[in-house]
C-alpha positions in Angstrom: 124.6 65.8 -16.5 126.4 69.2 -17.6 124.5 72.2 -16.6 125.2 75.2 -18.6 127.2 78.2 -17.3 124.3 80.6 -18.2 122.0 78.7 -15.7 124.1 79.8 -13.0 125.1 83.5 -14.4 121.4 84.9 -15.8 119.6 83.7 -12.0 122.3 85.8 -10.3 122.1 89.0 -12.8 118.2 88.5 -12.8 118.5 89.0 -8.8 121.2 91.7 -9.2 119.2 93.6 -10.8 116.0 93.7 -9.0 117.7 94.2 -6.0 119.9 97.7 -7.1 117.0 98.9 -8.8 115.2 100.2 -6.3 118.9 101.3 -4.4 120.0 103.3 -7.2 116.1 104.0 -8.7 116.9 102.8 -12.0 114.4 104.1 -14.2 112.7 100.9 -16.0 112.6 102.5 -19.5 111.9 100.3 -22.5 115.1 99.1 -23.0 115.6 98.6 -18.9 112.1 96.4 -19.4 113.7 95.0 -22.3 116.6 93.5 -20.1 114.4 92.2 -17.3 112.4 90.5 -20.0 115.8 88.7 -21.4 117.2 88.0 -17.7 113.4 86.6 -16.8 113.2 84.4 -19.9 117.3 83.7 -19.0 116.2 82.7 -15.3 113.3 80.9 -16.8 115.3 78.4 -19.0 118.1 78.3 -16.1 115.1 76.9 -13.7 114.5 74.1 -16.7 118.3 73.0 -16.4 118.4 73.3 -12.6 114.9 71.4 -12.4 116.1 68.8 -15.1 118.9 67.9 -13.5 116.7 67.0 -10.1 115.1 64.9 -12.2 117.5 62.5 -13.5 118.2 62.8 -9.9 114.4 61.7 -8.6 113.4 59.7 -11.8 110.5 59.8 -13.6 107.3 60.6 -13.5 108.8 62.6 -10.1 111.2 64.8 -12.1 108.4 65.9 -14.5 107.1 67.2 -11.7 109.6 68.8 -10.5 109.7 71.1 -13.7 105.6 71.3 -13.8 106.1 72.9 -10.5 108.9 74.9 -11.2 106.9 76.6 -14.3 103.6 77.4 -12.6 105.2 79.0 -9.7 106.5 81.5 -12.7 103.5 81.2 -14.4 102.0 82.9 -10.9 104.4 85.4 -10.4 104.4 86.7 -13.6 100.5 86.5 -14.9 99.6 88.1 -10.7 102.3 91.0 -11.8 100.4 91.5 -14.9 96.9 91.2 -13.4 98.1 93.8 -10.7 99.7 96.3 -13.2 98.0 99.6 -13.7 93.9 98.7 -14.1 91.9 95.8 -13.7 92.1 93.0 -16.2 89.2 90.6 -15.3 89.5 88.6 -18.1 93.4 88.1 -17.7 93.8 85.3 -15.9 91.2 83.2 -17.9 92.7 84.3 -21.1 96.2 83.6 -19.9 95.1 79.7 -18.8 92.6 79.8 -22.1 96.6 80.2 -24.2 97.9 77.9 -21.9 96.0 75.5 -22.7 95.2 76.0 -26.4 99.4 76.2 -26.9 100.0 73.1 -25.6 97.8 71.3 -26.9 97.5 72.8 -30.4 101.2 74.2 -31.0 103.5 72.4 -28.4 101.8 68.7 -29.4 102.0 69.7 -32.6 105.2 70.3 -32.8 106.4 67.0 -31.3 104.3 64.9 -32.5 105.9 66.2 -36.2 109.6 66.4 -35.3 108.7 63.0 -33.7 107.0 61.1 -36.8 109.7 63.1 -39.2 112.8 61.1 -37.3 110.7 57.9 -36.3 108.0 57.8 -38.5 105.8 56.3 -35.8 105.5 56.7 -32.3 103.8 55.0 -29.2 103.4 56.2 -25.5 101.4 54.4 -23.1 97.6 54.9 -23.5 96.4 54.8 -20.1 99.0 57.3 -18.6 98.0 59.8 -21.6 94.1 59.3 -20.9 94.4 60.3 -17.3 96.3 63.3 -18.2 92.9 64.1 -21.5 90.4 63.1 -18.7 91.2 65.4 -15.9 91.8 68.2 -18.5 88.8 68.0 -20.0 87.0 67.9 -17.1 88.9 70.9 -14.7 88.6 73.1 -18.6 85.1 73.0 -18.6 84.0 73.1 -15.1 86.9 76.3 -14.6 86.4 77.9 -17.7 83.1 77.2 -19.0 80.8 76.4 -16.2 81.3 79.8 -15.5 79.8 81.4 -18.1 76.7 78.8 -18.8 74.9 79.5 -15.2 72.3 82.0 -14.0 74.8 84.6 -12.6 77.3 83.6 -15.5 74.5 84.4 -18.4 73.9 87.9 -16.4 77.5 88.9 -16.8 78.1 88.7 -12.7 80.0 86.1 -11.4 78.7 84.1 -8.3 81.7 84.4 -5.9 80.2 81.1 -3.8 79.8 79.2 -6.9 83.1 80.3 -8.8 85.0 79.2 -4.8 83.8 75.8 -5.0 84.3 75.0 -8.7 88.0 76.4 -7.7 88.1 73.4 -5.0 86.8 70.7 -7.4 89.8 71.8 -9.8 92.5 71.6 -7.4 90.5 68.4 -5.8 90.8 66.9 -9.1 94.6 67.8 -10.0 95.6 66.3 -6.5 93.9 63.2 -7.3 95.3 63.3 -10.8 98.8 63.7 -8.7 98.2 60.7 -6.5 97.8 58.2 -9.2 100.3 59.7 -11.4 102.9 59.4 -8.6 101.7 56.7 -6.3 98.7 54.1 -7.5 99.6 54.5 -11.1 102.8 55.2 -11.9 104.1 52.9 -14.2 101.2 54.4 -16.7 103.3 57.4 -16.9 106.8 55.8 -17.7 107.9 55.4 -20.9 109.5 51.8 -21.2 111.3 52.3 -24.4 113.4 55.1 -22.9 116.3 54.8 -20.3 117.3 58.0 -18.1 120.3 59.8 -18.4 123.3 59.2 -16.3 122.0 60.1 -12.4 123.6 63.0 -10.9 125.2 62.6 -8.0 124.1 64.0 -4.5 126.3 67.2 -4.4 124.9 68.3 -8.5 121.5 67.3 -7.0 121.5 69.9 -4.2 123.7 72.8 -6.2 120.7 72.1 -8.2 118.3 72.8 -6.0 119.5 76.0 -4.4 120.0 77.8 -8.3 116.4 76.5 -8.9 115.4 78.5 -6.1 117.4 81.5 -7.2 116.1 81.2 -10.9 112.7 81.2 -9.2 113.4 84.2 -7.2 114.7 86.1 -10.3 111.6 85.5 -12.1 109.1 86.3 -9.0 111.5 89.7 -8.5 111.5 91.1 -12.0 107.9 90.1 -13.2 106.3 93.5 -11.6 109.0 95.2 -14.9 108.5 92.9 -17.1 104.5 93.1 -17.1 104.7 96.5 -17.3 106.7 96.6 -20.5 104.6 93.6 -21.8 101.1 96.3 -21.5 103.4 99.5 -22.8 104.1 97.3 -26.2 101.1 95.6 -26.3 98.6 98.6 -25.3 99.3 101.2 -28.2 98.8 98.5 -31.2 94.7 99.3 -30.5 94.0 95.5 -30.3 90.4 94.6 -30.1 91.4 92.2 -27.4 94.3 93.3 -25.6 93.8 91.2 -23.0 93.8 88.0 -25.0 97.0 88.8 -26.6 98.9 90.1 -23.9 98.2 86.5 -22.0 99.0 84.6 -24.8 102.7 86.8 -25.3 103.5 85.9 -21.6 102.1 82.4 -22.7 104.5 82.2 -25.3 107.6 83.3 -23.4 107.0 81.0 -20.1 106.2 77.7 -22.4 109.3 78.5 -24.1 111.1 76.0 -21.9 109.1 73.4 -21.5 108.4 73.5 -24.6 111.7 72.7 -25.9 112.5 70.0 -23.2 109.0 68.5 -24.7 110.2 68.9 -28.1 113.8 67.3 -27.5 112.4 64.5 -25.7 109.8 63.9 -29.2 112.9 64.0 -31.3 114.8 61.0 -29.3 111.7 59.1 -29.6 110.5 59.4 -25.8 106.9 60.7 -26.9 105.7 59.5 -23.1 108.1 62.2 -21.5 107.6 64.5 -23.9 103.3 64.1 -23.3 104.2 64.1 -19.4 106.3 67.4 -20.0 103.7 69.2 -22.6 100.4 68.0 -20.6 101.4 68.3 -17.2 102.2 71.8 -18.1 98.8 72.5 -19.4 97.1 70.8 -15.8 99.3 72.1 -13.4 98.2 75.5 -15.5 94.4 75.4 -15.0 94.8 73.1 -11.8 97.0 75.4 -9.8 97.5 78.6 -11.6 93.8 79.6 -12.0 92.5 78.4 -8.3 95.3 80.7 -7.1 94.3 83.3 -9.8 91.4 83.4 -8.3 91.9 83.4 -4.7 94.3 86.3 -5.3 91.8 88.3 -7.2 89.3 87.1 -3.7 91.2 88.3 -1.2 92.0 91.5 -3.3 88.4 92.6 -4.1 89.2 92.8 -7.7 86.5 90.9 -10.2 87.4 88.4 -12.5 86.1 86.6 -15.2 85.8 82.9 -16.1 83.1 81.8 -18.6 85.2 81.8 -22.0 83.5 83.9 -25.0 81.8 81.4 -27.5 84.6 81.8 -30.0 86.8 80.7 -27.5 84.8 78.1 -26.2 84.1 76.1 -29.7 87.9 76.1 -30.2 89.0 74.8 -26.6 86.0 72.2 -27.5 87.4 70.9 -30.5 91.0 71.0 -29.2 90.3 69.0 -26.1 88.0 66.7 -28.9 90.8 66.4 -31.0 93.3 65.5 -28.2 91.3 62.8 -27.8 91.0 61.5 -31.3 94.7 61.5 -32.0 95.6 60.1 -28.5 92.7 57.2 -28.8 95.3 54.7 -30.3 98.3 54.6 -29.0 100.3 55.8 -32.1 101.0 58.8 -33.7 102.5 59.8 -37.0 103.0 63.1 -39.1 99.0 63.7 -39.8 98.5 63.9 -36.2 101.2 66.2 -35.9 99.9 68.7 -38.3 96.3 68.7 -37.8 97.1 70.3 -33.8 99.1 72.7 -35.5 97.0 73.9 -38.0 93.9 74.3 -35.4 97.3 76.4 -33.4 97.5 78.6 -36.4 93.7 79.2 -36.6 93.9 80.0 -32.5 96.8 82.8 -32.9 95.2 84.4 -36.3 91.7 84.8 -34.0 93.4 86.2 -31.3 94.8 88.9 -33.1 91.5 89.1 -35.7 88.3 87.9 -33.1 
């Protein structure tokens, strides 16, 4: 498969950048912030090329995650930047993996499942595969983020640092085992049989690959600390009553970008199962990974943080994780389906901005 010239060109200028900044103390004024922003989102879409091509190389579900991976180490890099920039944000991480969550399943399978029932009128994925993906998600979102919030210490306001460490372990004990029978024990519930892979990349593309997915990662990890400050200086001055919320869900946005299109192409050529994989996995490796190290960073640096979602929050994660359900129960999918997750997305981004 072709890979793109700008997928080799952004993750070097990305780099380039970070490094003679400090040299030549480049000031990062707003439009300085504005061009790490483009080279991030540049190096971010570069590592989706770099990390599709491994997978045609690896096969599925292996290449999926491949790109699952690839996104939450920018996901890190980018939401720890933001939680380390200027004051504390407690409630940052859990609002960023709250939009995670809420996008994906509310806009990003929205949006497929609509492009997808548009050109095919109906689609299927495999059932089983999909209600691994709903049952381990359901369960890590409510023990991570509303747990939290529903026991003694939670009710007080004060998190229980013991308590909030050991949920962390069942979520990442959970995602591994989701792993295991994703990859090993039950793969072929994750395959779509309908849909052949693309040609297979040879050895040498493979590893070329490989090395500019690790430079688009390093790009993103280098020029997050400018990019989450000029994500608070425009977000900051609008007098939100929920900065916090907003700012996670506009980093959200721009890191789902990706995946999301990948997700959305693979809807469109009528391979729903990869395009599920690609839009779901995102959303577990997101409160399975992300969060649990979220957490552990906000541990070891003595700064506080906040799980237990707000009760607005927590009906609509409730009847988006409800209506996952539903829609998946059957197999099929047509435009109804579709447009019923992206209505409950609309409602999600007008009470972000309006709580």
């Amino acid at each position: 498969m072709a890979i793109p010239a700008y997928a080799y060109v952004l993750p070097l200028s990305a780099v380039g950048l970070a490094l003679a900044a400090p040299i030549v103390q480049l000031p990062f004024s707003d439009l300085a912030a504005l061009a790490a922003t483009f080279l991030l989102l540049g190096s971010a879409f570069s590592a989706v090329k770099h990390a599709e091509c491994i997978s045609a190389r690896l096969g599925q579900p292996y290449g999926t995650l491949v790109l699952t991976f690839s996104v939450t180490v920018i996901e890190v890099s980018v939401l720890a930047s933001l939680m380390l920039n200027g004051s504390n944000n407690p409630t940052l991480p859990r609002e960023a993996v709250l939009s995670t969550v809420m996008f994906v399943l509310t806009g990003v399978v929205g949006i497929c499942l609509l492009v997808g029932s548009l050109r095919h009128y109906q689609q299927g994925f495999q059932q089983q595969g999909v209600t691994g993906f709903l049952s381990v998600l359901i369960s890590i979102s409510v023990i991570g983020l509303i747990l939290p919030g529903e026991t003694s210490a939670g009710l007080t306001g004060s998190g229980n640092p013991k308590l909030i460490a050991l949920i962390m372990v069942g979520v990442v004990l959970l995602y591994l085992s989701f792993l295991f029978m994703q990859t090993v024990r039950y793969r072929l519930d994750y395959l779509d049989g309908d849909s052949e892979d693309d040609e297979r990349p040879s050895g040498a593309a493979a590893l070329r690959a490989v090395v500019f997915l690790l430079v688009s990662l390093l790009g993103v990890v280098m020029l997050s600390d400018h990019v989450a400050d000029g994500v608070e200086r425009m977000i900051l001055p609008l007098n939100l009553a929920d900065p916090d919320a907003v700012i996670g869900a506009v980093v959200v946005a721009m890191l789902l970008l990706p995946e999301t299109i990948t997700a959305i192409r693979a809807a469109r050529n009528n391979e729903l199962q990869r395009a599920v994989n690609t839009a779901l996995g995102s959303a577990l490796a997101t409160i399975g990974l992300t969060m649990p190290v979220m957490v552990a960073m906000s541990f070891l640096l003595e700064r506080p943080i906040v799980l237990g979602l707000d009760q607005e929050d927590r009906v609509q994660l409730l009847l988006a994780l409800l209506l996952s359900v539903v829609n998946f129960g059957t197999g099929k999918t047509n435009t109804l389906t579709g447009l019923v997750h992206l209505v409950l997305f609309f409602v999600y981004v007008v009470t972000l901005i309006l709580p």
